[in-house]
N, CA and C atoms as a LAMMPS dump frame, in Angstrom:
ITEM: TIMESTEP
0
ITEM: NUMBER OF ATOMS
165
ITEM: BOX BOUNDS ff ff ff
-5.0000000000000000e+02 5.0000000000000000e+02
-5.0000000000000000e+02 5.0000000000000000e+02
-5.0000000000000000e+02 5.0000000000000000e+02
ITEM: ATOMS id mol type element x y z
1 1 1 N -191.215 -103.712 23.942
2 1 2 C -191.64 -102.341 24.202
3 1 3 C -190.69 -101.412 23.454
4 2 1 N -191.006 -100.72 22.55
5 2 2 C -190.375 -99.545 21.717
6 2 3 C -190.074 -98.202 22.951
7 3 1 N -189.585 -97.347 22.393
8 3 2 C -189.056 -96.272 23.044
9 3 3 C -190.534 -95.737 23.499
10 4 1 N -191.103 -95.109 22.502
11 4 2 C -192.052 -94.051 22.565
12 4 3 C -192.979 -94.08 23.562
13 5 1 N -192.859 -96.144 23.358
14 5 2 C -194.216 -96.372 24.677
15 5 3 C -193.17 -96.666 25.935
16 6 1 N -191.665 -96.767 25.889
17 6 2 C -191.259 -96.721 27.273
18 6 3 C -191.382 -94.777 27.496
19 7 1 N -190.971 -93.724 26.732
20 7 2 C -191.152 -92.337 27.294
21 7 3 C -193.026 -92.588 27.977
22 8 1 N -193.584 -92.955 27.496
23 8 2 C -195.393 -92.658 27.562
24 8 3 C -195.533 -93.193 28.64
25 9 1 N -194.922 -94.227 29.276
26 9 2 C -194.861 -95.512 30.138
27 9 3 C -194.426 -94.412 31.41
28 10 1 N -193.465 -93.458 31.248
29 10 2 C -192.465 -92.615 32.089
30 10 3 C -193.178 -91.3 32.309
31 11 1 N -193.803 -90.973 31.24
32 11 2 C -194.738 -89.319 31.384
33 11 3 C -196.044 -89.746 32.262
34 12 1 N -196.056 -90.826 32.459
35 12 2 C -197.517 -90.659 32.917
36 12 3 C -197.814 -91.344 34.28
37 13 1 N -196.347 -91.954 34.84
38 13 2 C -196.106 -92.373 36.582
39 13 3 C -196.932 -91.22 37.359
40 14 1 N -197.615 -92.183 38.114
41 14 2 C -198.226 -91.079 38.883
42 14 3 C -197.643 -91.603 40.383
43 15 1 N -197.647 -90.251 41.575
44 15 2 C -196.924 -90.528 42.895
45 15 3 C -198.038 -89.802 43.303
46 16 1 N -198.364 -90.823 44.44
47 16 2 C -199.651 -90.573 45.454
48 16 3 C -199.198 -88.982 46.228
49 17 1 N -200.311 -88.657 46.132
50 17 2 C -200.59 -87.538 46.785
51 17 3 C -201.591 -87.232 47.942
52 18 1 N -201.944 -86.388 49.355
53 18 2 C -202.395 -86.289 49.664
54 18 3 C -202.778 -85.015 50.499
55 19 1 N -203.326 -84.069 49.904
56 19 2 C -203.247 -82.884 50.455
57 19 3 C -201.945 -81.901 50.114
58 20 1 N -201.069 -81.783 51.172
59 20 2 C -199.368 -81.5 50.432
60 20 3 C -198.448 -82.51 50.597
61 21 1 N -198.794 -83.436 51.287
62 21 2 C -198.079 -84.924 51.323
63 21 3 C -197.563 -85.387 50.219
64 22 1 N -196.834 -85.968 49.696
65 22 2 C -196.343 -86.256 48.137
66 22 3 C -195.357 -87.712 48.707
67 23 1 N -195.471 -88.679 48.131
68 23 2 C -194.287 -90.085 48.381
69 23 3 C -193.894 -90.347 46.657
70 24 1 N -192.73 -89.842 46.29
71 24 2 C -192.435 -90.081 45.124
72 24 3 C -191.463 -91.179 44.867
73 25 1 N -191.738 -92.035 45.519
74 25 2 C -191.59 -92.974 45.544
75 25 3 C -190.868 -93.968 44.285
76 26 1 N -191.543 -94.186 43.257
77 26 2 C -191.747 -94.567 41.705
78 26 3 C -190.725 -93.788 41.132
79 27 1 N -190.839 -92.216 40.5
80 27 2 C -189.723 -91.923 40.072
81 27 3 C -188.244 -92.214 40.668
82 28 1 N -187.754 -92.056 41.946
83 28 2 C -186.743 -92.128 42.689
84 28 3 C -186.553 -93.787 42.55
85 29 1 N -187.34 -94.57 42.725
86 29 2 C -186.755 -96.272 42.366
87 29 3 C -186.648 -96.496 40.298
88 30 1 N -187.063 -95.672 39.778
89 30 2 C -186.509 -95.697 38.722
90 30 3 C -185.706 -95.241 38.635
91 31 1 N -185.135 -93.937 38.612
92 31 2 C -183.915 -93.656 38.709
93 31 3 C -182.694 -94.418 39.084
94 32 1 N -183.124 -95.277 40.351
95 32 2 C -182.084 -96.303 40.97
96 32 3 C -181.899 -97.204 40.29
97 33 1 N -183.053 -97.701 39.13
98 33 2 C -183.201 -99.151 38.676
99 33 3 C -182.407 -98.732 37.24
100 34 1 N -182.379 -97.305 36.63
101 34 2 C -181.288 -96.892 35.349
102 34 3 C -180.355 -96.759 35.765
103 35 1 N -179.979 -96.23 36.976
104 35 2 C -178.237 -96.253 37.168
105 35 3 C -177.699 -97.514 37.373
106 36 1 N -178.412 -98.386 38.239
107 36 2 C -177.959 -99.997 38.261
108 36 3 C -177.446 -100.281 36.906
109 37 1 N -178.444 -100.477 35.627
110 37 2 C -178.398 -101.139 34.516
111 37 3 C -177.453 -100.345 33.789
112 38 1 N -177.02 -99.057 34.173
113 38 2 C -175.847 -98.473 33.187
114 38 3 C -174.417 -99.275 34.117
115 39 1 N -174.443 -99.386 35.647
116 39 2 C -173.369 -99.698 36.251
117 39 3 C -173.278 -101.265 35.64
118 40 1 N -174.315 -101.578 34.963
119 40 2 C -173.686 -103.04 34.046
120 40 3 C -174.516 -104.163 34.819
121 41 1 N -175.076 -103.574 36.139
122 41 2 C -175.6 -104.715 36.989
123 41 3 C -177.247 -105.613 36.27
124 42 1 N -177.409 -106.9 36.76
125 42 2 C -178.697 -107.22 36.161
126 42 3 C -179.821 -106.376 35.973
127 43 1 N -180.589 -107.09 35.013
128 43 2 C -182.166 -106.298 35.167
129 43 3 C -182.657 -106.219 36.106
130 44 1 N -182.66 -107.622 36.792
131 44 2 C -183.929 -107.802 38.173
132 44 3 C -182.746 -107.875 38.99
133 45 1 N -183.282 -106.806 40.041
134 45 2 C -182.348 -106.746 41.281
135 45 3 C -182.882 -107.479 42.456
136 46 1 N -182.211 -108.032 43.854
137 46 2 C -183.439 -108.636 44.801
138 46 3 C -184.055 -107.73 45.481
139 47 1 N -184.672 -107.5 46.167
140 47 2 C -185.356 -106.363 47.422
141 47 3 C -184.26 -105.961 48.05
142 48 1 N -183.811 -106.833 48.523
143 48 2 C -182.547 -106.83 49.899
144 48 3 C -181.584 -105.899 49.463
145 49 1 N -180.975 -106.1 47.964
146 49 2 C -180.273 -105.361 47.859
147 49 3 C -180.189 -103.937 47.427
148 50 1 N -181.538 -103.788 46.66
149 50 2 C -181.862 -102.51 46.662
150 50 3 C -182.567 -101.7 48.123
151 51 1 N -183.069 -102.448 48.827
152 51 2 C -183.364 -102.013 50.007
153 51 3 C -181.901 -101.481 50.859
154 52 1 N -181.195 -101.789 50.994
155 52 2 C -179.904 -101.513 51.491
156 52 3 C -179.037 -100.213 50.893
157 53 1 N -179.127 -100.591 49.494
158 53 2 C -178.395 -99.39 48.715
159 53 3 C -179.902 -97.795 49.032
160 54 1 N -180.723 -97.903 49.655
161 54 2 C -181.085 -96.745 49.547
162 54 3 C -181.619 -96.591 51.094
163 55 1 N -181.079 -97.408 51.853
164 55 2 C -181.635 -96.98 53.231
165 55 3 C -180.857 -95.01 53.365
């Protein structure tokens, strides 16, 4: 995957909506999943432990 189609991949996440309800869910676990990989940690993280780091 080249850049352009990871930005295109990133512009176009969509977070369920419902009425004024909003779960943004997707952006906010990406965010978590780029700071991991700059802190040096693996690609694939388990559930458990990302479940924990964001209770």
């Amino acid at each position: 995957m080249n850049l352009d189609e990871i930005k295109n991949s990133i512009s176009n996440l969509t977070i369920w909506k419902k009425g004024n309800q909003r779960a943004p869910h997707k952006p906010l676990l990406l965010l978590y999943a780029l700071g991991q990989l700059q802190k040096g940690n693996p690609r694939f993280l388990p559930y458990e432990q990302a479940g924990q780091d964001l209770k």
